[in-house]
N, C-alpha and C positions, 0 to 999 in steps of 0.2 A: 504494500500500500504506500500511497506518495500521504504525507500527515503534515501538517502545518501545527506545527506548537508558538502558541506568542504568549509572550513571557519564558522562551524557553532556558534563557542561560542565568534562570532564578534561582532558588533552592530548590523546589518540587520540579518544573519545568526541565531542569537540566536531569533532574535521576528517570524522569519518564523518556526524557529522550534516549539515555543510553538504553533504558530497555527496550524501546521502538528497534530501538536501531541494531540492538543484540537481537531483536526479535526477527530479523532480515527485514526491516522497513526503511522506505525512504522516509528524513525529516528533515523539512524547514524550521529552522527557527527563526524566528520572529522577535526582537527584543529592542530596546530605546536604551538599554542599559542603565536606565535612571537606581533599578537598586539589584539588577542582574546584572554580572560575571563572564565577563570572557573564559574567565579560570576555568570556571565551571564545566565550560564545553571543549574547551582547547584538544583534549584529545579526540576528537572528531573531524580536526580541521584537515588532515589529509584524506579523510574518508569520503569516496564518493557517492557514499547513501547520505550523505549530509552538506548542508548548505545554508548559510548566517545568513539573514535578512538583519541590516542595522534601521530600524523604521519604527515608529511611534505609530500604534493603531487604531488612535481616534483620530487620524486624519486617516487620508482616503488611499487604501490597498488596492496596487494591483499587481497580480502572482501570475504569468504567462503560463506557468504550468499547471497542468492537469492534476485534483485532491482529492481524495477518499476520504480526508476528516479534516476538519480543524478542531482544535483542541485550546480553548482559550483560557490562559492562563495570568495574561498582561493585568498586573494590578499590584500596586503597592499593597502585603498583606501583615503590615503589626504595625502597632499602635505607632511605634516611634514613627514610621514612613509616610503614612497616612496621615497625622495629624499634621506633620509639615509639609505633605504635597496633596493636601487637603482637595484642590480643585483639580489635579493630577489626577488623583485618585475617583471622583467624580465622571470624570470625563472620559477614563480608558473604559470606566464598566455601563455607560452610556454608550458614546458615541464608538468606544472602539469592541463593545460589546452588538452594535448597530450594523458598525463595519464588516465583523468577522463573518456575521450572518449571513449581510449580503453575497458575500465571497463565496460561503456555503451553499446561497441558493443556486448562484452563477455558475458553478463546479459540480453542482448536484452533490455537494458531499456531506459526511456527515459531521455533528459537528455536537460538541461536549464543553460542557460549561463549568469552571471550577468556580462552587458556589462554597458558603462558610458555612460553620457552625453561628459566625456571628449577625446573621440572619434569625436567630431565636434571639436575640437581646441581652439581655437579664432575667432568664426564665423562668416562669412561675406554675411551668408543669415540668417534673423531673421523671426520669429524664426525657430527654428530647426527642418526642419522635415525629417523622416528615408530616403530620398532620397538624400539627403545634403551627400556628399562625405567627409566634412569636412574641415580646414584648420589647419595642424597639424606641428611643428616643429617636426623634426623626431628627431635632434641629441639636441635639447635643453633642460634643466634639466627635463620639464615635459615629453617628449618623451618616457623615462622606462617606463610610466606607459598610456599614450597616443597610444602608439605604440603598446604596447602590449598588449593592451587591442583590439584595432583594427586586428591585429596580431591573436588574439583569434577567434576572432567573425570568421576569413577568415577560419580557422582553424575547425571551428564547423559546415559552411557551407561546406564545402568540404567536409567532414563524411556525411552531410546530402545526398548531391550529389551523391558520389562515394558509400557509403554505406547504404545507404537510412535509415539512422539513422534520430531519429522522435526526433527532435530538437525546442529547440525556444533560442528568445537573447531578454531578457531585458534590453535598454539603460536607468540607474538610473540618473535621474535628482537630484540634492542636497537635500539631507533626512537629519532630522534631529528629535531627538527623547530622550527619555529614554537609556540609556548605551551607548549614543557616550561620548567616555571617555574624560575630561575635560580638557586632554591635546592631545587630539587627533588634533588641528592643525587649524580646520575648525572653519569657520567665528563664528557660532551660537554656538558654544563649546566653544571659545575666550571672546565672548563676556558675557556670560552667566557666565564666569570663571571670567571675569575682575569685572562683575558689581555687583556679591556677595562679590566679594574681597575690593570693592570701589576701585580698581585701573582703572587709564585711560582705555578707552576703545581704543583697537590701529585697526586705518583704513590702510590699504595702500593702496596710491593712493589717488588720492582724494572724493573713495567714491561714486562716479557716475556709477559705473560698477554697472551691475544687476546682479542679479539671481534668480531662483525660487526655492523658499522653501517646500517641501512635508513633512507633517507628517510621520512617519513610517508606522502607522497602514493603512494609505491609498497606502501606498507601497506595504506593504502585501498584500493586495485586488488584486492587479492588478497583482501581482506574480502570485496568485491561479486560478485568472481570465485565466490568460495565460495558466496555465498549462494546464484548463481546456480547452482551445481554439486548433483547428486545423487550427494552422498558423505558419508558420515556418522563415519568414521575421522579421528583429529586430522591436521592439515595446518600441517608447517614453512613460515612465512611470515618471510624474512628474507633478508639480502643474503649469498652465497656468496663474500666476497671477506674473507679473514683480517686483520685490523689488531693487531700489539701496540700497547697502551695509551700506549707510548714514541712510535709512530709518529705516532698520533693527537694527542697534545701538541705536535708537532714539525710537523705539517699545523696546526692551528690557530692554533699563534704564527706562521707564516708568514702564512696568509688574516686575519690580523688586525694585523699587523706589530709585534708585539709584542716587547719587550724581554725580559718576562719571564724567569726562572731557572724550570728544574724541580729541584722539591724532592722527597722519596723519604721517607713514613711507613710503618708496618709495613701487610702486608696483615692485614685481617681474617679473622675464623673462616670458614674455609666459601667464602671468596672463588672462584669458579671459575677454573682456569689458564689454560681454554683454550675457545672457545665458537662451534661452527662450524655452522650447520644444513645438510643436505642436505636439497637442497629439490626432488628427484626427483620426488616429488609433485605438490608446487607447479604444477613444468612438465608434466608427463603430463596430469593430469587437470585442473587451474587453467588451462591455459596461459598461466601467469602467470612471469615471473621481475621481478625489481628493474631499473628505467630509469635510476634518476639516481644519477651517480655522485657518489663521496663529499666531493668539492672542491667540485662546485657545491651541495650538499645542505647543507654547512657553510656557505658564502657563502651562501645563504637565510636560515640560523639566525642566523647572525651580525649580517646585515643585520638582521633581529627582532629579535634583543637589542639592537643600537646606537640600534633605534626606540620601545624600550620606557626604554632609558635616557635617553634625549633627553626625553623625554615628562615623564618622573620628574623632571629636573630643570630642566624647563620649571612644573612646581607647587610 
């Protein structure tokens, strides 16, 4: 298959590529590089199943070749990126979520929308399953990217409707992996960045808020799962196992022997309490659930990060 990925030299976008590409697929990638990585895909660049598009996808695409899927992944996704490229963030899951479509209809091909868990909000049914309409501040800081991600999803069901474009939406529960960049924002990126450094590991809040942590590789499973699947309703992709954010600091100074203190700032506006997918779906129709548990998932990332830092101060 020829696949167009945009966002592809991101953190999730760059590990779906290498499995496309392991998988004997041709892929485009598609990226502005505002918070995607050359690094990421550099071992690709002699390969002629693969090909860089350098291009922003809220302005207007055009791909001479022939697509089997597009797979749109272009969006700034954690809090730090989003809250500063606020109308960035607006505008790729609009206008460049409008664009990709068209492209799809143009090509006859199909096309896969990477949707959030941050589409439930602050949720007030736990846990979360694709029926949950959600509880979302529309105009509060998280909103750009809440909104517009939801905004999306409505956007790709209505192509599927009106144009019977062969669609699906994956809602990404909290991934964490190999090239989520160390200042990328997110808890397990923070912490894994505080606790090589021996600096405080910093909570906000006090820590009791949950979330569920997925490997990546089990992400990618459940992508290919999808793709492969004839279903066109969104699908919870994420690990069924609760972690407060206290637990998670207290597992990673352990797997990394750290000294560090944990320190406690305020939570932010809109911060979610609690964050659980049920993933009924997932298994029924995916038969898919998460394999790698959250100790070994971390010792991966860790060992990543201690190789990126070695490297950094090896120049």
């Amino acid at each position: 298959m020829k696949v167009l990925i945009t966002g592809g030299a991101g953190f999730i976008g760059s590990h779906l590529t290498d499995r496309l590409i392991a998988d004997g697929h041709n892929v485009f990638v598609m990226d502005n590089l505002v918070t995607g990585n050359l690094s990421n895909i550099h071992q690709h660049e002699s390969n002629k199943c693969f090909k860089f598009i350098h291009h922003n996808v809220s302005n207007y695409i055009e791909i001479k070749d022939d697509l089997d899927w597009i797979i749109h992944f272009a969006s700034p996704a954690s809090p730090v990126d989003y809250l500063q490229l606020s109308i960035e963030t607006l505008k790729v899951n609009s206008l460049g979520t409008h664009n990709t479509l068209g492209v799809a209809r143009g090509k006859s091909a199909k096309y896969l929308l990477a949707s959030t868990s941050e589409v439930y909000g602050d949720p007030t049914v736990h846990p979360q399953p694709e029926t949950y309409w959600g509880n979302v501040n529309p105009i509060g800081p998280r909103g750009v990217y809440d909104e517009s991600k939801r905004f999306a999803e409505a956007l790709v069901m209505a192509y599927h409707h009106k144009h019977n474009l062969d669609s699906r939406i994956v809602r990404i529960f909290n991934c964490y992996g190999p090239r989520l960049r160390p200042d990328d924002g997110r808890v397990v990126s923070n912490f894994i960045k505080q606790a090589l450094a021996g600096d405080p590991l910093t909570i906000y809040g006090d820590g009791k808020q949950t979330r569920s942590f997925q490997y990546v590789t089990d992400l990618i499973d459940g992508i290919v799962a999808l793709m492969n699947a004839d279903y066109h309703e969104p699908i919870n992709i994420g690990n069924p196992i609760e972690k407060t954010v206290l637990e998670l600091a207290q597992i990673i100074k352990e797997l990394t022997n750290s000294k560090s203190e944990i320190v406690y700032k305020p939570l932010p506006v809109d911060d979610p309490h609690r964050r659980l997918p049920d993933i009924t779906r997932a298994k029924e129709i995916l038969k898919w659930s998460p394999k790698v548990d959250l100790k070994t998932g971390l010792s991966n990332t860790i060992a990543w990060y201690q190789k990126q830092k070695a490297r950094q101060t090896a120049l």
